[in-house]
DSSP file (Angstrom, degrees, kcal/mol; ACC not computed):
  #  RESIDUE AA STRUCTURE BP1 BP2  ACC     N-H-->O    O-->H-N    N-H-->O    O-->H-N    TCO  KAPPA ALPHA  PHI   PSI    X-CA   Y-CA   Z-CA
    1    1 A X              0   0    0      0, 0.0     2,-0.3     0, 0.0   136,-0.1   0.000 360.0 360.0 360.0 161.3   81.6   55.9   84.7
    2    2 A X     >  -     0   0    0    136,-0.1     4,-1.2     1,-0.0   138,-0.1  -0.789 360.0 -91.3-146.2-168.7   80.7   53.8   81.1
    3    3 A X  H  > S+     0   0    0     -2,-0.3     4,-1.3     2,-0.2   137,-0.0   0.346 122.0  64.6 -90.9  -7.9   81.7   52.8   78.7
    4    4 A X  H  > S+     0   0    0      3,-0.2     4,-1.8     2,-0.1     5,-0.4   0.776 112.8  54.8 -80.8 -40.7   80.7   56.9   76.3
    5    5 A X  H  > S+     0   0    0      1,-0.2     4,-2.0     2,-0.2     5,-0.4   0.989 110.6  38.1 -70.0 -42.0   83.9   58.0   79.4
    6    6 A X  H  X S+     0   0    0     -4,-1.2     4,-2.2     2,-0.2     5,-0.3   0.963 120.3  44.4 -59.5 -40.1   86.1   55.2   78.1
    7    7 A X  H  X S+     0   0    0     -4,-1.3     4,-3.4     2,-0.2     5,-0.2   0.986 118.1  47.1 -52.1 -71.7   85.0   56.0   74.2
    8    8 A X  H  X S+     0   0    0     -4,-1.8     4,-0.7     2,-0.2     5,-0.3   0.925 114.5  44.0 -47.3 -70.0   85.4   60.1   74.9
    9    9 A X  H >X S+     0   0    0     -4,-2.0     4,-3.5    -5,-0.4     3,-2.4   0.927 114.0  53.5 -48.5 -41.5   89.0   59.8   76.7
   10   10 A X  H 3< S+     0   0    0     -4,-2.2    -1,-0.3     1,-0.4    -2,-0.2   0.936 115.8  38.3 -71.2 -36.3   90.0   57.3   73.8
   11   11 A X  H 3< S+     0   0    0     -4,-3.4    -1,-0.4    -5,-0.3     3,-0.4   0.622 117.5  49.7 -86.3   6.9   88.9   60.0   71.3
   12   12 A X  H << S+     0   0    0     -3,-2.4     2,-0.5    -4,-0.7    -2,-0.3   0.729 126.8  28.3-122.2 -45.3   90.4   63.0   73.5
   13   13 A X  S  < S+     0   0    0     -4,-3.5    53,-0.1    -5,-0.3    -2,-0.1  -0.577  77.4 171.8-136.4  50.2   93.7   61.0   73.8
   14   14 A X        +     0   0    0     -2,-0.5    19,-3.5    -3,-0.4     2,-0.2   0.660  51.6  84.1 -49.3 -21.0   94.0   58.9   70.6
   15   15 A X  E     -A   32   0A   0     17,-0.2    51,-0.4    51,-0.1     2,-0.3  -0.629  59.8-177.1 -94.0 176.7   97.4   57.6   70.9
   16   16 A X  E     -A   31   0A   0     15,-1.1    15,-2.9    -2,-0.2    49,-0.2  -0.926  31.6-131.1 174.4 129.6   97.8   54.3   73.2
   17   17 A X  E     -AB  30  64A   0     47,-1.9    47,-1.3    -2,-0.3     2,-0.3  -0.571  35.7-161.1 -92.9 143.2  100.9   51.9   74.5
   18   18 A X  E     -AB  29  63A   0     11,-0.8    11,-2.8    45,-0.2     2,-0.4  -0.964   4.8-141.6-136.5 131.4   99.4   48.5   73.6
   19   19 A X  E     +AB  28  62A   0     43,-4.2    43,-0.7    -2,-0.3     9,-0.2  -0.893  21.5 177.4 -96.4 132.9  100.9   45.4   75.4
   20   20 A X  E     -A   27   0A   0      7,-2.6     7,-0.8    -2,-0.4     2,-0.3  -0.207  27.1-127.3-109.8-146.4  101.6   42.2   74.0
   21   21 A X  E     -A   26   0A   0     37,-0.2     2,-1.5     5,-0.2     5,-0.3  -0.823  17.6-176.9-129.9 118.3  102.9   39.2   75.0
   22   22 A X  E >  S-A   25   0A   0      3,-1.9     3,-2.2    -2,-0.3     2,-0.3  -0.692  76.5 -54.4 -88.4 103.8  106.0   37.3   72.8
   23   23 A X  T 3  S-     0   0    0     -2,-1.5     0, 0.0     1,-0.3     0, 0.0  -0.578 118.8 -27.6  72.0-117.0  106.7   34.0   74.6
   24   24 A X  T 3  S+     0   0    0     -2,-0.3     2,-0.6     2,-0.1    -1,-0.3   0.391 121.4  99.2-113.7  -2.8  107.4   35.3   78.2
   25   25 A X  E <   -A   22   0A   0     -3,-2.2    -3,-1.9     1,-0.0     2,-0.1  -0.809  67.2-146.8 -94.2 132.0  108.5   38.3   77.1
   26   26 A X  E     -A   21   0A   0     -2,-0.6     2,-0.4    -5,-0.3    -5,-0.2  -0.411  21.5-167.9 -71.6 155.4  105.9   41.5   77.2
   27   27 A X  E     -A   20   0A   0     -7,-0.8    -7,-2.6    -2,-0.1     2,-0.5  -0.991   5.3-160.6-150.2 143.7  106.3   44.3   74.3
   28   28 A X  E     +A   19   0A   0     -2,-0.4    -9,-0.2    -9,-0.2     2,-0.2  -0.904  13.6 166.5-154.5 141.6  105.1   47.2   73.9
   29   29 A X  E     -A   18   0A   0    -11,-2.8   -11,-0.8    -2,-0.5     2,-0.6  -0.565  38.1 -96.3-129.2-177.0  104.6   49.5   71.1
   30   30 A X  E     -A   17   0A   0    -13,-0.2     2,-0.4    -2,-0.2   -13,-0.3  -0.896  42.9-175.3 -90.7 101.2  102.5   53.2   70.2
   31   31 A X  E     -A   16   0A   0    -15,-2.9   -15,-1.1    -2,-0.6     2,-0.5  -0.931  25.0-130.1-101.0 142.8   99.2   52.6   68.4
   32   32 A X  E     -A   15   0A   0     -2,-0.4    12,-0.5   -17,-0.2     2,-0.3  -0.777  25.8-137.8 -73.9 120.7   96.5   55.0   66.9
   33   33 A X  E     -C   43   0A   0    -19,-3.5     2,-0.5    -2,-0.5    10,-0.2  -0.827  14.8-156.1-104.7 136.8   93.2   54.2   68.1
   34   34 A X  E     -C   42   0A   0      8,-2.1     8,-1.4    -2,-0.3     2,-0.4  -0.873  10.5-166.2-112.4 130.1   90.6   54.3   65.3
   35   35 A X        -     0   0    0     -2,-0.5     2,-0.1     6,-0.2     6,-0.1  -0.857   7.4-177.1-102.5 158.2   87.0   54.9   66.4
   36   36 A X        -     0   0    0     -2,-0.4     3,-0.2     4,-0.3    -1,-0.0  -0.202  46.4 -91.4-116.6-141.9   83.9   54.4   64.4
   37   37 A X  S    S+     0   0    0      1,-0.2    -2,-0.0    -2,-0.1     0, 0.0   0.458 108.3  77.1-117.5  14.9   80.3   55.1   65.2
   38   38 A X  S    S-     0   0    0      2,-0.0    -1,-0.2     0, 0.0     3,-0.1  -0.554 100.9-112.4-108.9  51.6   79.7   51.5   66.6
   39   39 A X  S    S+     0   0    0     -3,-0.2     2,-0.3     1,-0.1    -2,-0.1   0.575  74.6 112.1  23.6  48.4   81.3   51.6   69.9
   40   40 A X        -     0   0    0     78,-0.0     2,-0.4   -33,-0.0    -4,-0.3  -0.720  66.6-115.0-133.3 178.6   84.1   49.5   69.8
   41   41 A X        -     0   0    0     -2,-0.3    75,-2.6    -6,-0.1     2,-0.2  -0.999  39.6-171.9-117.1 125.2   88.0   50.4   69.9
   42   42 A X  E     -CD  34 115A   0     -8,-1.4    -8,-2.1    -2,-0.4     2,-0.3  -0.779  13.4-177.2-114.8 151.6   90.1   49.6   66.5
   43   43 A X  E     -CD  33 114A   0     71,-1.1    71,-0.7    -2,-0.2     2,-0.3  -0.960  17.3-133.7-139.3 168.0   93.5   49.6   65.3
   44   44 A X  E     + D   0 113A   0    -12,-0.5     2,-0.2    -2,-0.3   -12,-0.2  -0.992  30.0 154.8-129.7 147.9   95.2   48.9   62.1
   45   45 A X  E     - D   0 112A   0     67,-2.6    67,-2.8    -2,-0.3     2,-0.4  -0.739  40.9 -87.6-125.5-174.5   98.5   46.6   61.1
   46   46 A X  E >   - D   0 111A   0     -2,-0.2     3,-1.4    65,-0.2     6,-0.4  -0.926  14.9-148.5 -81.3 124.9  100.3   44.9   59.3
   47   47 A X  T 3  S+     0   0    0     63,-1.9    -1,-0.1    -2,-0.4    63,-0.1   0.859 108.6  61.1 -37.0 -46.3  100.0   40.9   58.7
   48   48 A X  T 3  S+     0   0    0     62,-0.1    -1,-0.2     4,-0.1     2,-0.2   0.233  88.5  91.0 -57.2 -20.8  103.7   41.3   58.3
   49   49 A X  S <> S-     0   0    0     -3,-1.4     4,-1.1     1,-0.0     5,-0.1  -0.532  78.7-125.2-120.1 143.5  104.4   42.8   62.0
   50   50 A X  H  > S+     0   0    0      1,-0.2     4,-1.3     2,-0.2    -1,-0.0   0.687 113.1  62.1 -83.6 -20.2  105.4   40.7   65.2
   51   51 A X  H  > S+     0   0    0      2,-0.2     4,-1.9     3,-0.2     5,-0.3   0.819 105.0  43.5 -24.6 -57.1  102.3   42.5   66.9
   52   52 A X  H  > S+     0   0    0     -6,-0.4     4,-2.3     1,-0.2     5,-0.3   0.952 119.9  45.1 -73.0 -32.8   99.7   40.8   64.2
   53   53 A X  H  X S+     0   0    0     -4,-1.1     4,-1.5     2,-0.2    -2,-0.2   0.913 112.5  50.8 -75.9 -28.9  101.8   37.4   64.8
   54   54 A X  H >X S+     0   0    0     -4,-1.3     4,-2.6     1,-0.2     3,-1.2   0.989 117.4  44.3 -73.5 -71.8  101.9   37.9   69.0
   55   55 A X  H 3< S+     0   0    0     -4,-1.9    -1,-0.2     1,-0.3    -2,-0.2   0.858 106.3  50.1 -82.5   0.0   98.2   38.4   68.9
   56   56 A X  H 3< S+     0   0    0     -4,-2.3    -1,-0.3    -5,-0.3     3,-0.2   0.859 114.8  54.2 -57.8 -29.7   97.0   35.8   66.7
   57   57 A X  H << S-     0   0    0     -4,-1.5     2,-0.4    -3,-1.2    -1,-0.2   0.978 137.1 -12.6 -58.0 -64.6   99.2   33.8   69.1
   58   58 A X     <  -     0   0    0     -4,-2.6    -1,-0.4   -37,-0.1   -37,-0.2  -0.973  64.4-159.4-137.4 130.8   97.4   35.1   72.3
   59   59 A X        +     0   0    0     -2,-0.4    21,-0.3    -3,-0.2    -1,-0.1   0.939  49.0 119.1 -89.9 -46.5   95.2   37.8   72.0
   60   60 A X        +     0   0    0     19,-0.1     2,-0.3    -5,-0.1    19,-0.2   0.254  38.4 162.1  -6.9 109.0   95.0   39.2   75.5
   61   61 A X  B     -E   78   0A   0     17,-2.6    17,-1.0    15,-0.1     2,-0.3  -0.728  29.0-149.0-123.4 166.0   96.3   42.9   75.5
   62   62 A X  E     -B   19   0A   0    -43,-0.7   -43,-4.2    -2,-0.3     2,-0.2  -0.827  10.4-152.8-142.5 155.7   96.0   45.9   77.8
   63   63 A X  E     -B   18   0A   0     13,-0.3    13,-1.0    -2,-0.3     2,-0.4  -0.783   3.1-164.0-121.3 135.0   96.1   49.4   76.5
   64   64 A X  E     -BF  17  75A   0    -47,-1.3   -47,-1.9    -2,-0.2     2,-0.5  -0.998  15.9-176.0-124.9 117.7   97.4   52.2   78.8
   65   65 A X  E     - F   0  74A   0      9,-3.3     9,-1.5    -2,-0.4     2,-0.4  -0.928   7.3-156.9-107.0 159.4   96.2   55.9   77.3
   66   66 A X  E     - F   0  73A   0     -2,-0.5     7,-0.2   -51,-0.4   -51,-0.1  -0.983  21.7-113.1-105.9 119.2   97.3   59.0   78.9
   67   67 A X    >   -     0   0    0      5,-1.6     3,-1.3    -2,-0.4   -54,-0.0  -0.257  37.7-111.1 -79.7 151.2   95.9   62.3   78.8
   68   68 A X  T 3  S+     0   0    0      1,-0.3    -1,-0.1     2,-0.1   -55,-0.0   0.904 118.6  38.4 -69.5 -18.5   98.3   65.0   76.8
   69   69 A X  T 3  S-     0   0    0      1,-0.1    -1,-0.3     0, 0.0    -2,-0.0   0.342 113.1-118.7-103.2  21.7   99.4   67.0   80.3
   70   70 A X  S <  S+     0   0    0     -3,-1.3    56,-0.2     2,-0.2    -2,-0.1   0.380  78.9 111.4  88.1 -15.6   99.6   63.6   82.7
   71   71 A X  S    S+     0   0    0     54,-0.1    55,-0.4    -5,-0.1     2,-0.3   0.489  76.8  31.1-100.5  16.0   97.2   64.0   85.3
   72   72 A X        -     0   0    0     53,-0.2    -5,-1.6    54,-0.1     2,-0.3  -0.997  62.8-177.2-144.9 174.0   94.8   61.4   84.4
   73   73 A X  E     -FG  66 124A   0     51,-2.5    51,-1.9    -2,-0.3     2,-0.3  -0.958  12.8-154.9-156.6 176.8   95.2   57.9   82.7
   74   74 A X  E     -FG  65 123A   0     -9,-1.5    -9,-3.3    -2,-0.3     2,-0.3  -0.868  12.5-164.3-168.4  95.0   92.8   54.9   81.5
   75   75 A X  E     -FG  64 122A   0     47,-1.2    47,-1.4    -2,-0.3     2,-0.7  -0.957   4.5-164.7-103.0 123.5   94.2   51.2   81.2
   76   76 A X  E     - G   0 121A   0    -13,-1.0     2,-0.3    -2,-0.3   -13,-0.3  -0.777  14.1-175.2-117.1 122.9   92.4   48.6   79.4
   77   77 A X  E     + G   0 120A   0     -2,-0.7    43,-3.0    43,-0.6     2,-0.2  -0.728  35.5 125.0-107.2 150.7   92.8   44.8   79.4
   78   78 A X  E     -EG  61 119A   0    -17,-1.0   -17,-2.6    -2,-0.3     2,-0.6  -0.924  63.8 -81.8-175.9 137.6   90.5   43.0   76.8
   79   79 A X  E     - G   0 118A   0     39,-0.7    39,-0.6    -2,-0.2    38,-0.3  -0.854  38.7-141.8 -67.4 114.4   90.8   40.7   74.2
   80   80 A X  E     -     0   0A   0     -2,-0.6     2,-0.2   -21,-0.3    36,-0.2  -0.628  18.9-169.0 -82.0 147.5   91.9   42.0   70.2
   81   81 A X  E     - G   0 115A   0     34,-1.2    34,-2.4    -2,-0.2     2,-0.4  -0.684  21.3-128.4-106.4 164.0   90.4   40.6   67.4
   82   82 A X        -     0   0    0     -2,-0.2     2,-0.4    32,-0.2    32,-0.2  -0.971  31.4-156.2-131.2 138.0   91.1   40.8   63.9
   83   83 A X        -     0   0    0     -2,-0.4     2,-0.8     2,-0.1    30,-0.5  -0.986  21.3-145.8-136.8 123.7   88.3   41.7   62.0
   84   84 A X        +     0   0    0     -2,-0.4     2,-0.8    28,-0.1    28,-0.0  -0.681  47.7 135.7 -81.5  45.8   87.3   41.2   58.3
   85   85 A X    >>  -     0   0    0     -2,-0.8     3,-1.1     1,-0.1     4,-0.7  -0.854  25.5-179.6-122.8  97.3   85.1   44.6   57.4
   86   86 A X  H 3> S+     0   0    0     -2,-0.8     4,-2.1     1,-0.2    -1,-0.1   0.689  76.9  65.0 -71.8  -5.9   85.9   46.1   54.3
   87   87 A X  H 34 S+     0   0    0      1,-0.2     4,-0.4     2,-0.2    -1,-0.2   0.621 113.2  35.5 -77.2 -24.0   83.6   48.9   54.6
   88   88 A X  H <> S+     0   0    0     -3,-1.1     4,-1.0     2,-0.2    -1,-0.2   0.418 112.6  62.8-111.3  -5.6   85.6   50.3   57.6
   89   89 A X  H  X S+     0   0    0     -4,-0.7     4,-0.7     2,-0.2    -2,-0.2   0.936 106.9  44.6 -88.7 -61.2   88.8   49.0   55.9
   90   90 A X  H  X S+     0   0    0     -4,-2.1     4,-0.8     1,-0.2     5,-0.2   0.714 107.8  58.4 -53.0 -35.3   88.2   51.4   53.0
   91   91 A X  H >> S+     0   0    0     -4,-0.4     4,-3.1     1,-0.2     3,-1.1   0.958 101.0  49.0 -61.3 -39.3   87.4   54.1   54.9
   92   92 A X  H 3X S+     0   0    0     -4,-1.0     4,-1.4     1,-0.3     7,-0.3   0.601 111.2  52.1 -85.8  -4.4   90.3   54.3   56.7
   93   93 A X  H 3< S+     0   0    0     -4,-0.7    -1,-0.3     2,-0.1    -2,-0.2   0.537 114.7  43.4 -89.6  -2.8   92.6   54.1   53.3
   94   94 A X  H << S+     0   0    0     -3,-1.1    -2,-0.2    -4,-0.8    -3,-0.1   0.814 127.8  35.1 -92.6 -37.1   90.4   57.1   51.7
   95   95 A X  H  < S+     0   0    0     -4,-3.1     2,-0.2    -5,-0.2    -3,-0.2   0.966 112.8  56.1 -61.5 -74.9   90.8   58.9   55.4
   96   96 A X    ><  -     0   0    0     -4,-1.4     3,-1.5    -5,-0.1    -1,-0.1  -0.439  52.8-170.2-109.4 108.9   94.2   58.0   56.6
   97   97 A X  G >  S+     0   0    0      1,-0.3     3,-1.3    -2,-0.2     4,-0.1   0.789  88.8  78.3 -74.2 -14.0   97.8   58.9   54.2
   98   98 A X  G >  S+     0   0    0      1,-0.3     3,-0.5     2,-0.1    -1,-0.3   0.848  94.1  45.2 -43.4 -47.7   99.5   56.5   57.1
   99   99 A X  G X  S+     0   0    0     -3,-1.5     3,-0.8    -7,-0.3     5,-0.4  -0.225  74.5 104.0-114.6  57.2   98.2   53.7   55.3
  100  100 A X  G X   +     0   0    0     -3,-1.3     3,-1.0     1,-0.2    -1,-0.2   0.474  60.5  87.9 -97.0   4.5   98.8   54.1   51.7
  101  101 A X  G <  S+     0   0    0     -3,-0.5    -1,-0.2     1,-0.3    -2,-0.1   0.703  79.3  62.0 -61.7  -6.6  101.4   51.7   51.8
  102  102 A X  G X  S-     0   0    0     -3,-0.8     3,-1.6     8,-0.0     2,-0.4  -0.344 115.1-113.4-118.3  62.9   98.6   48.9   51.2
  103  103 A X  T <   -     0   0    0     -3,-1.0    -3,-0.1     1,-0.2    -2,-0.1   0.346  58.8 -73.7  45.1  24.1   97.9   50.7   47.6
  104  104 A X  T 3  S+     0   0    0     -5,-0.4     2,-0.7    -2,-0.4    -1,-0.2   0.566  99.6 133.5  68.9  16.4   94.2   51.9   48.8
  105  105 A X    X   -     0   0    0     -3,-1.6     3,-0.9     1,-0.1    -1,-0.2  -0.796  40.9-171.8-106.0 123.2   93.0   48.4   48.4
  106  106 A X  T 3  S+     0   0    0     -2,-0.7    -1,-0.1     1,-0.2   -18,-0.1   0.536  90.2  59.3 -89.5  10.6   90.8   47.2   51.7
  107  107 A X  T 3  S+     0   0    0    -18,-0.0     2,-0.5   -21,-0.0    -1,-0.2   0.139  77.0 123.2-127.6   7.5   90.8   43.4   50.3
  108  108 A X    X   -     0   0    0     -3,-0.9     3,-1.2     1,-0.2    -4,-0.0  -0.606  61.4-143.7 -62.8 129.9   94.9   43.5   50.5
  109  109 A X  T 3  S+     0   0    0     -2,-0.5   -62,-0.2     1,-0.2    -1,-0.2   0.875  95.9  60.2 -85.9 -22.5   95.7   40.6   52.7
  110  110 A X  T 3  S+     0   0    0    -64,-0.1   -63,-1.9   -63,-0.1     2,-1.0   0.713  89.5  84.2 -80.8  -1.9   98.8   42.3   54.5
  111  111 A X  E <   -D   46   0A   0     -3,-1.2     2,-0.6   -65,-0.2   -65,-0.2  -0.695  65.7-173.0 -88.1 109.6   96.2   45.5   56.1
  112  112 A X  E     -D   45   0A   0    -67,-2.8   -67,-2.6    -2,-1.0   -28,-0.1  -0.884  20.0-151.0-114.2 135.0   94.9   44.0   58.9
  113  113 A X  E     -D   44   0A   0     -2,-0.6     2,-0.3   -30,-0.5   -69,-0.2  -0.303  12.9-164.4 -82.2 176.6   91.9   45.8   61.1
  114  114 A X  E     -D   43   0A   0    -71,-0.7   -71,-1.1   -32,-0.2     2,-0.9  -0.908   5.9-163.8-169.9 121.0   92.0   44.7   65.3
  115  115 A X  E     -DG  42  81A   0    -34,-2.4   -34,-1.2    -2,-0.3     2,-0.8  -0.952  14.4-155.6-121.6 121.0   88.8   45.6   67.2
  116  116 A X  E     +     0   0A   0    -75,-2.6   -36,-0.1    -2,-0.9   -74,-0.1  -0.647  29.1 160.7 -97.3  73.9   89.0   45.6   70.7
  117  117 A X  E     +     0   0A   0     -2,-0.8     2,-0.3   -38,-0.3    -1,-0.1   0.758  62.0  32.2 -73.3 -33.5   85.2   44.9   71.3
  118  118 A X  E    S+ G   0  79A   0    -39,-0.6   -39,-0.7    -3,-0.2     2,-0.3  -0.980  71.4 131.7-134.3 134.5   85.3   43.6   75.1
  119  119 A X  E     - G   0  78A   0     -2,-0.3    21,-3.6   -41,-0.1     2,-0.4  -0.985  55.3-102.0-179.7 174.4   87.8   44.6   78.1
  120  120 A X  E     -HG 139  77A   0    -43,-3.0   -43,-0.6    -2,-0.3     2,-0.4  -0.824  40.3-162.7 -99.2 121.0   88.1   45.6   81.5
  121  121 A X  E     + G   0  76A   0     17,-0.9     2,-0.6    -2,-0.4   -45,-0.2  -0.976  11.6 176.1-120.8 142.7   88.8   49.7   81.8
  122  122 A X  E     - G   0  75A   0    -47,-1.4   -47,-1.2    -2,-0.4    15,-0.1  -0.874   9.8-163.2-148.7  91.3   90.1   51.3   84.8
  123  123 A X  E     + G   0  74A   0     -2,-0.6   -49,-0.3    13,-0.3     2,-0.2  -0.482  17.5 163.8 -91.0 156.3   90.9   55.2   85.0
  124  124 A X  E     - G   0  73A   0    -51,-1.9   -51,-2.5    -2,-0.1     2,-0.2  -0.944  18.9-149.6-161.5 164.4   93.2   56.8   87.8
  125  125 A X    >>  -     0   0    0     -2,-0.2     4,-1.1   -53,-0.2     3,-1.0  -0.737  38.0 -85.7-124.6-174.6   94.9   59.8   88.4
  126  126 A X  T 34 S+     0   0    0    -55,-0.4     4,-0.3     1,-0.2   -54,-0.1   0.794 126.7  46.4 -47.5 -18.5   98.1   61.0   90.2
  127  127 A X  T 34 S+     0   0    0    -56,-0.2    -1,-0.2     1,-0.2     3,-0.1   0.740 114.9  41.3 -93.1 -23.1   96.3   61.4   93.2
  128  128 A X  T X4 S+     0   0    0     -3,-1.0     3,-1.9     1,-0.1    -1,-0.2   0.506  87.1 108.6 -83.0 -26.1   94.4   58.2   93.2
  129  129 A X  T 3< S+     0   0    0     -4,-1.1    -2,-0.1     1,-0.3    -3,-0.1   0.565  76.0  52.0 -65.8 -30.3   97.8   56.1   91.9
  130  130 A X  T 3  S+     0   0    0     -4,-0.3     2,-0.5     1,-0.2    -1,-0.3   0.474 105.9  56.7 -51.6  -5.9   98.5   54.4   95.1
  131  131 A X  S <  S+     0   0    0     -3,-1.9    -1,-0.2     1,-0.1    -4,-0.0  -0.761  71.0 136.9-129.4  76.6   94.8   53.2   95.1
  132  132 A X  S >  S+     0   0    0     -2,-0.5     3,-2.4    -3,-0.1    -1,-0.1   0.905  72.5  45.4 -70.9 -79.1   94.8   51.3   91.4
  133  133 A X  T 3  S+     0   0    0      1,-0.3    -2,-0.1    -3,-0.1     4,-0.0   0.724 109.5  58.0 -69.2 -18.5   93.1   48.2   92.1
  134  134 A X  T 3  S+     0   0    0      2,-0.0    -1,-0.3     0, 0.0     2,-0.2   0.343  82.2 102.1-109.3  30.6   90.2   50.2   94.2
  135  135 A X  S <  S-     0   0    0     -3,-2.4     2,-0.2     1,-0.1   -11,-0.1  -0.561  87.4 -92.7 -63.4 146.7   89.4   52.5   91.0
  136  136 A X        -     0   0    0     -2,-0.2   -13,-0.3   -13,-0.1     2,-0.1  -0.481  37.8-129.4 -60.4 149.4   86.0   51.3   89.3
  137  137 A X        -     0   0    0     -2,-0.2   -15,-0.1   -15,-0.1     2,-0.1  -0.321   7.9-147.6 -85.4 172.8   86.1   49.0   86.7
  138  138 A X        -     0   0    0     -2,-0.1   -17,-0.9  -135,-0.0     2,-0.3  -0.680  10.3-166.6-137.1  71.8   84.5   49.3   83.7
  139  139 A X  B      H  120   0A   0    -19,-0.2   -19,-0.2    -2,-0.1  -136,-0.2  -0.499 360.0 360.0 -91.1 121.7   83.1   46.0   81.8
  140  140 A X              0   0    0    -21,-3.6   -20,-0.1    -2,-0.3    -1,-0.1   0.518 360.0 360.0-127.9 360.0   82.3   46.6   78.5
């Protein structure tokens, strides 16, 4: 497996549980994963949102996707960044009617982008699920 199987599932199965951490307490919420054509994993927030404040805090995350009927799944843990590209910032307010709350403007300071560039990925199915830790990894 590579790092095209993580890319491919991520586009097959776009939404994604992302865990953070607040204090000692974990949280976890539903993101839309945005791909582009540079191999990296994106999301978009708000500055505004305890998710942009958690990771600026600690960035360390894992991502659990799911396939839509259950039988296979794909966790990754990784460091998020928040990432400054207005060229991909703009796209995704001409693309996406989810974000017209930041007035089509990519240079708004509350739209914040989150690239998940490097992580650990690890697919398993029901059949495997007792055997987690002895799935392949996946370093990207």
């Amino acid at each position: 497996m590579s790092l095209k199987d993580v890319l491919s599932f991520a586009r097959e199965n776009p939404v994604c549980t992302i865990a953070t951490m607040d204090g000692d307490q974990p949280r976890v919420r539903a993101f839309l994963t945005v791909l582009f054509d540079d191999d990296k994993i994106y999301f978009t927030t708000a500055s505004t949102k305890n998710v942009c404040r958690q990771i600026m805090k600690n960035p360390k995350i894992e991502l659990c996707y799911c396939s839509r009927d259950f039988s296979k799944m794909m966790r990754i843990a990784g460091k998020i960044e928040i990432v400054d590209d207005r060229a991909k910032k703009q796209q995704l307010l001409d693309e996406r009617d989810y974000l017209k709350m930041f007035g089509g403007k990519a240079d708004d300071p509350r739209f914040i982008l989150l690239r998940l560039s490097h992580g650990r990925a690890r697919f398993w199915t029901l059949k495997d699920n007792m055997r987690e830790d002895g799935n392949e990894a996946i370093e990207f």
